[in-house]
N, C-alpha and C positions, 0 to 999 in steps of 0.2 A: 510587457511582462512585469509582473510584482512578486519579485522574488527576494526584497527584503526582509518581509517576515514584519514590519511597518501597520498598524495600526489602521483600518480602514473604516471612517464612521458610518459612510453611507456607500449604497450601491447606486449606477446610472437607472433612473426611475423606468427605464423601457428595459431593462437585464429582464431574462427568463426567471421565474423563480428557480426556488436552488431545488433540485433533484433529490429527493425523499428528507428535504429540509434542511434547516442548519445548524451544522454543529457546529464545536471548536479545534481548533489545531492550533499551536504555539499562539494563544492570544487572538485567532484570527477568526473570523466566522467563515466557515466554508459549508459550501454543499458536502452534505451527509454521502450523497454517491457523488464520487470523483469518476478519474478515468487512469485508469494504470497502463503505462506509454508502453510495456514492455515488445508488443506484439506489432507494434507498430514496424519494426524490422522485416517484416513480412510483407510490407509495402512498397520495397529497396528499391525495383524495378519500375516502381510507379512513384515516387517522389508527392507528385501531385496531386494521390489520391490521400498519400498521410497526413500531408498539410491541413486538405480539406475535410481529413476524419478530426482531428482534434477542431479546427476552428467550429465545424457539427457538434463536437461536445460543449467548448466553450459558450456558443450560441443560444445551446438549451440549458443556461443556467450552470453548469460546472466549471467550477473556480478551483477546484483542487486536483492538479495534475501529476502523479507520483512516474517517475523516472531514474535516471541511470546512467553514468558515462559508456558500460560496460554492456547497455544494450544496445545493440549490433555498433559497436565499437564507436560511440559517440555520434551517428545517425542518428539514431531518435532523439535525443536531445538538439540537434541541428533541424529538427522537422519542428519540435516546439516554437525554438528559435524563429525560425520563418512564421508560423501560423501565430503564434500571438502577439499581438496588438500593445501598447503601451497605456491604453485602455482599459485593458479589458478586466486589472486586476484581480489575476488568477494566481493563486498559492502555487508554487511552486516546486516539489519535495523530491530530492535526488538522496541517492544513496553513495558510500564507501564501504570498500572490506574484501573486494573484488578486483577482477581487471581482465579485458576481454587475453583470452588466448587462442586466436584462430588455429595455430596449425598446432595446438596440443590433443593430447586424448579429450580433455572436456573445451568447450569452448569459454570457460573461464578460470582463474585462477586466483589461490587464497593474493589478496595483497592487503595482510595485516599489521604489517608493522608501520610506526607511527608515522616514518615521513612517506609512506606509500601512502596512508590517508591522507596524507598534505598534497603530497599530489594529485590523488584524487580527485580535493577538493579542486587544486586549480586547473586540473581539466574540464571539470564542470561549468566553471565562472566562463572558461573560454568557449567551450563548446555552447553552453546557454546561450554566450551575448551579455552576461548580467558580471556584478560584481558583486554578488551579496546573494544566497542561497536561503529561504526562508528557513528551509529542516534539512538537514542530514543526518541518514540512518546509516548506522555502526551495520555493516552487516557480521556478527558476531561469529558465526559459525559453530555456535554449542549445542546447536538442536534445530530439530526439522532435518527432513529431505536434502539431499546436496553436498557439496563442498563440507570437506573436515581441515581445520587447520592444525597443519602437523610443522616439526621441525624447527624453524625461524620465525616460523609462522604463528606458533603459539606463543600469544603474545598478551602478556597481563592487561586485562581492563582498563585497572587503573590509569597505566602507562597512553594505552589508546584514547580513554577519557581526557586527560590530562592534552593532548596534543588539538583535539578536539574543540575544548576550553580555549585554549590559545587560537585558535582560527575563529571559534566566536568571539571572542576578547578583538583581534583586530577586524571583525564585523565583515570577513568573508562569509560566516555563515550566522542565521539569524537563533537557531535552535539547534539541539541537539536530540535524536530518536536512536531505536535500538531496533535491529530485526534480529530473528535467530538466537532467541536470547534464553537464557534460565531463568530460573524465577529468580535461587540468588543473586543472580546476574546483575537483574532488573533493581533488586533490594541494596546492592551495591552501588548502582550509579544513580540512586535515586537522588543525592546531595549532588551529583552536576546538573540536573534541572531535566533532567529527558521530561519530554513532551509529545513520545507515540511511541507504541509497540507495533512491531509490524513480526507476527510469528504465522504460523500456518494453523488456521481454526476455521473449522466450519461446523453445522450444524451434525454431521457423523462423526467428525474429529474431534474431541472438547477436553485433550490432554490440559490443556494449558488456561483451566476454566481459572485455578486459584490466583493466576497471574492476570486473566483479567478483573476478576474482583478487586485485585490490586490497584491496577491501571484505574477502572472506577471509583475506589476511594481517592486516589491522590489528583484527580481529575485529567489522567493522561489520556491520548487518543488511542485506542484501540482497533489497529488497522488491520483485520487478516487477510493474509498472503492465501492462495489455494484455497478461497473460500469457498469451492465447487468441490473439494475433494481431488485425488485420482492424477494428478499430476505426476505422481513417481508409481511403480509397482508396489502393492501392499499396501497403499493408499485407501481407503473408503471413499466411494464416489456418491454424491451426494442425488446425484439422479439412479443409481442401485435401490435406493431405500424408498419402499414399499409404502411406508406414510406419506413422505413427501410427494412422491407420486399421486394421493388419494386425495391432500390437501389441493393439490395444481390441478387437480379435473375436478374439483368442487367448486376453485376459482377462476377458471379458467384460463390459469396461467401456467407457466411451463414450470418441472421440476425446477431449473435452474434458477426463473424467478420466486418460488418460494424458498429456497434454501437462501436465496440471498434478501428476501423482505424476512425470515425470520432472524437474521443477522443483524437488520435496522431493531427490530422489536426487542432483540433479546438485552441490550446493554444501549443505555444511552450516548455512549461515550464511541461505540462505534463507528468509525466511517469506514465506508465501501471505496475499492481500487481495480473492479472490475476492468479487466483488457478485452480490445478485441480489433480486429482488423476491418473488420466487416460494418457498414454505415444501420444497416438495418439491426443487427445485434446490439451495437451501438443503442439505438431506439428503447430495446428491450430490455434493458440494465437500467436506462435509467428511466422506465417505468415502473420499473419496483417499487420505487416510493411512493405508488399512490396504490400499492396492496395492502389492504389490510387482512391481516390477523387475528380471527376471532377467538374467545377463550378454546374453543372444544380444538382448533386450529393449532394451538399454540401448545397446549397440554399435550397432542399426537404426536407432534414435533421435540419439544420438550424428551419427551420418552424414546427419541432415539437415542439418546445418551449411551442410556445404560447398556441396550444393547450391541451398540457401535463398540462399545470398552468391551464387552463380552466377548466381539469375534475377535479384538485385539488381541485379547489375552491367552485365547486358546488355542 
């Protein structure tokens, strides 16, 4: 695994290429679609088919794997662990700001405060395998779907940044990103060096457009979370919408893959974090990178916007 976050000149000349191309993330070049470990918990009972779904992704060219101590409570990070290679040089991207709670009302809980992120982080190095974490995201909890931090739990930025800093400073962790986060938010911790947003955007959702034109000028990565829509109630579902549907029988690809090849096209700073359990869905995700989007394709799309913010509003 390469999850220092370390510089890598060249790839092994027989690698896949990278899946809808290459981007950047903290300095590093990765495939533009990764794979998002979250769902992999779904696999508990079978151990040996989640091994063998990620080393499937890393196989076909993805190097950027986003994960979590706190999904299904340090499992999927131990399935990572086993399936990659010290080879294979795949980025590595784990989160804080959470922490599993099996026998509460939700199955996770705010763990905001600064040495709960220290913790965090050294669950992660353990449960990884690794000593050196390329990104960790702040899971902020100011916006989006989910967890609200209340009580103790609201807890200054600054203060979280700051703690952060020091675990990069002693090079447990190689970067720093932000999920769940405000615009000011994002404008606040822009002087500690953040290097990804990870907020909830997709082609019906586009609250949070100004924040990525942000992320694209300062040249940060732009990773959205729920990039299908429909995950919570009151959500927009991204296969609901009538274009995207007319574009994926024009091209013969599924809602799901146009809403997520209009996410490559729309911002170059994007990369994809698609999850899934399943080997053949797997397949389809990261086909998307070889859909193109033609003007009339893209304008239809495009003009979901505004009427996605219409049904919001009313």
């Amino acid at each position: 695994m390469t999850s220092s976050g370390t510089s890598s000149s060249s790839r092994a000349t027989n690698a896949a290429p990278r899946p809808g191309g290459t981007g950047s993330l903290a300095g590093r070049a990765v495939s533009r679609i990764g794979y998002g470990a979250m769902q992999l918990e779904r696999l508990r009972s079978d151990r040996a088919a989640a091994v063998d779904l990620v080393r499937r992704a890393v196989d076909r060219g993805v190097d950027h794997l986003d994960t979590a101590q706190f999904y299904g409570d340090g499992f999927v990070n131990e399935v990572i662990r086993e399936a990659l290679r010290p080879t294979d040089d795949v980025v590595v991207v784990s989160k804080v700001g959470a922490d599993s709670d099996p026998g509460g009302p939700l199955p996770l809980r705010p763990a905001q405060r600064p040495e709960e992120l220290r913790a965090s982080v050294e669950d992660n190095l353990k449960s990884l395998g690794t000593d050196r974490i390329a990104v960790v995201n702040l899971r902020r909890l100011d916006t989006g779907p989910g967890l609200r931090a209340e009580g103790d739990q609201a807890v200054d930025l600054d203060d979280q940044l700051a703690e952060l800093t020091r675990l990069r400073d002693e090079g447990k962790i190689g970067a720093i990103g932000l999920s769940s986060v405000t615009l000011d938010g994002l404008r606040r911790a822009l002087p500690a060096g953040i290097v990804c947003v990870q907020n909830a955007y997709s082609v019906v959702s586009r609250d949070d457009e100004d924040m990525l034109t942000l992320c694209t000028a300062e040249g940060i990565a732009w990773v959205p979370y729920f990039p299908l829509g429909g995950a919570f109630p009151a959500m927009p579902k991204v296969a609901d919408e009538p274009a995207v549907h007319a574009v994926a029988e024009a091209l013969g690809a599924t809602p799901a893959q146009v809403g997520l090849a209009w996410l490559l096209h729309h911002a170059p700073n994007v990369l994809l974090i698609p999850g899934t359990a399943d080997p053949e869905h797997l397949d389809a995700n990261l086909a998307v990178g070889g859909i193109v989007l033609d003007e009339s394709s893209l304008a239809a799309l495009d003009a979901v916007r505004s009427r996605s913010a219409d049904v919001r509003l009313g």
